[in-house]
N, C-alpha and C positions, 0 to 999 in steps of 0.2 A: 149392683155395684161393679160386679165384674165387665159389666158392658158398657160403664163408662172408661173402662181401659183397654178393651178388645175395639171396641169402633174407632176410634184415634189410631191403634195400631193399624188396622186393617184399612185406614183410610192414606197411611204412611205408606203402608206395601203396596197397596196400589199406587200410589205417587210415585212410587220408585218403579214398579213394574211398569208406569209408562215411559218413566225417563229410559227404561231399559231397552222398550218398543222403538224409542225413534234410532238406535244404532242398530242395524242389520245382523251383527255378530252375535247381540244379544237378544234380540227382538223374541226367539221363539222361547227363550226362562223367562221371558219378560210376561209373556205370554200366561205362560204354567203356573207362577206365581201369582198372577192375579185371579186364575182360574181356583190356585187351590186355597187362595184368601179367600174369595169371596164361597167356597163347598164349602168352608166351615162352618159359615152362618147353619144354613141346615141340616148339618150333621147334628151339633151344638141340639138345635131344635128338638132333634129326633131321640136322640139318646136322652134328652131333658126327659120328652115326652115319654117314652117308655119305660124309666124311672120312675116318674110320679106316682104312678098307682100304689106302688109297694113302700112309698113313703109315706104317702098319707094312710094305708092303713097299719105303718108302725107308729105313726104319731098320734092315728087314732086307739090304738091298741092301747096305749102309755097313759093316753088320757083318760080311759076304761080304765085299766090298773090304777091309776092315781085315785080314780073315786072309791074304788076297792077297800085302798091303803089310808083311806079319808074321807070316810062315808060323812063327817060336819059339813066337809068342802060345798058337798051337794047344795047344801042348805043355805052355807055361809058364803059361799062363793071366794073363801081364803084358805091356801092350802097351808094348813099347818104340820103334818108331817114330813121328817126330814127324809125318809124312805122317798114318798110321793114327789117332791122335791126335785130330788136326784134320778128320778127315773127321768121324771117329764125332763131334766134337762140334759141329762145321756143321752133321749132317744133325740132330741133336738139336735144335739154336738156332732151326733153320728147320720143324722139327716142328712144334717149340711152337707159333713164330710163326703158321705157316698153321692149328692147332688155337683158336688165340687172336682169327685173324680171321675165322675158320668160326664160332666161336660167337657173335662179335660182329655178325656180318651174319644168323643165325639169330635172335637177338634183336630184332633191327630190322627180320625180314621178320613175325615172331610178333606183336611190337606193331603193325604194320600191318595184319597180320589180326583181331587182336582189337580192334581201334580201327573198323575197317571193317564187323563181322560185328557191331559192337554200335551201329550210326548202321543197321543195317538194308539193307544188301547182301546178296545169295545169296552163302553158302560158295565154292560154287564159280567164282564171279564173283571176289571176293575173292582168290581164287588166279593165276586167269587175269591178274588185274592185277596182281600181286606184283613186284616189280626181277627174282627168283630165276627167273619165266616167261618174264618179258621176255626174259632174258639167253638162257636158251636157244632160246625161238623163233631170235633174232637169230642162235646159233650152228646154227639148223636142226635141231633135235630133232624128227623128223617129227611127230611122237603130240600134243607140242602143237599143230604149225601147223593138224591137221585141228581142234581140238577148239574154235581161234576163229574 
């Protein structure tokens, strides 16, 4: 659903970052913006994708639990306890939630990097200063701390 309002945006910001292109004064934000519209898409991607693992197996966890909490269900295939109920749809609400804020911060590390990599920074500089590097240096991820 989200991506029937993100492609219209991102089809506007490009529209506008060429209107931006044809004036000389503006051409090189014109530039940068459309660069760091279109990083979003796979930032967006990335962060979905390294998400997913740990959400499918809290949604598979919940539905383990729910049979737990409602061993008929097995049988009946209706879950009639209110326990089971509430879990299965907690651990749904907070799926979402954490999928929602996975791609909202995928979004703002991608604009970052296409905003960066188009003012003329190395790629890989670019990364290394990202929030997403910072955070885990901070948590000690050894592989970046040799790499700055």
């Amino acid at each position: 659903m989200a991506a029937m309002v993100w492609i219209p945006l991102a089809c506007l910001v490009w529209l506008v970052a060429g209107a931006m292109a044809l004036h000389p004064a503006t051409r090189r934000k014109g530039l940068a913006l459309a660069l760091a519209m279109a990083a979003t898409f796979p930032a967006v991607f990335l962060f979905q994708a390294a998400a997913a693992p740990l959400l499918a197996a809290m949604v598979l966890g919940a539905v383990w639990l729910s049979g737990i909490l409602d061993p008929a269900s097995t049988v009946t295939q209706v879950t009639t306890s209110g326990l089971a109920i509430a879990t299965l749809s907690g651990t749904l609400l907070l799926a979402f939630h954490i999928m929602l804020a996975v791609s909202i911060i995928g979004f703002f590390e991608g604009w970052l990097l296409g905003w960066r990599y188009a003012y003329g920074e190395r790629f890989r500089e670019v990364i290394k200063r990202g929030p997403t590097a910072r955070l885990l240096r901070r948590l000690g991820v050894r592989k970046l701390q040799h790499a700055t």
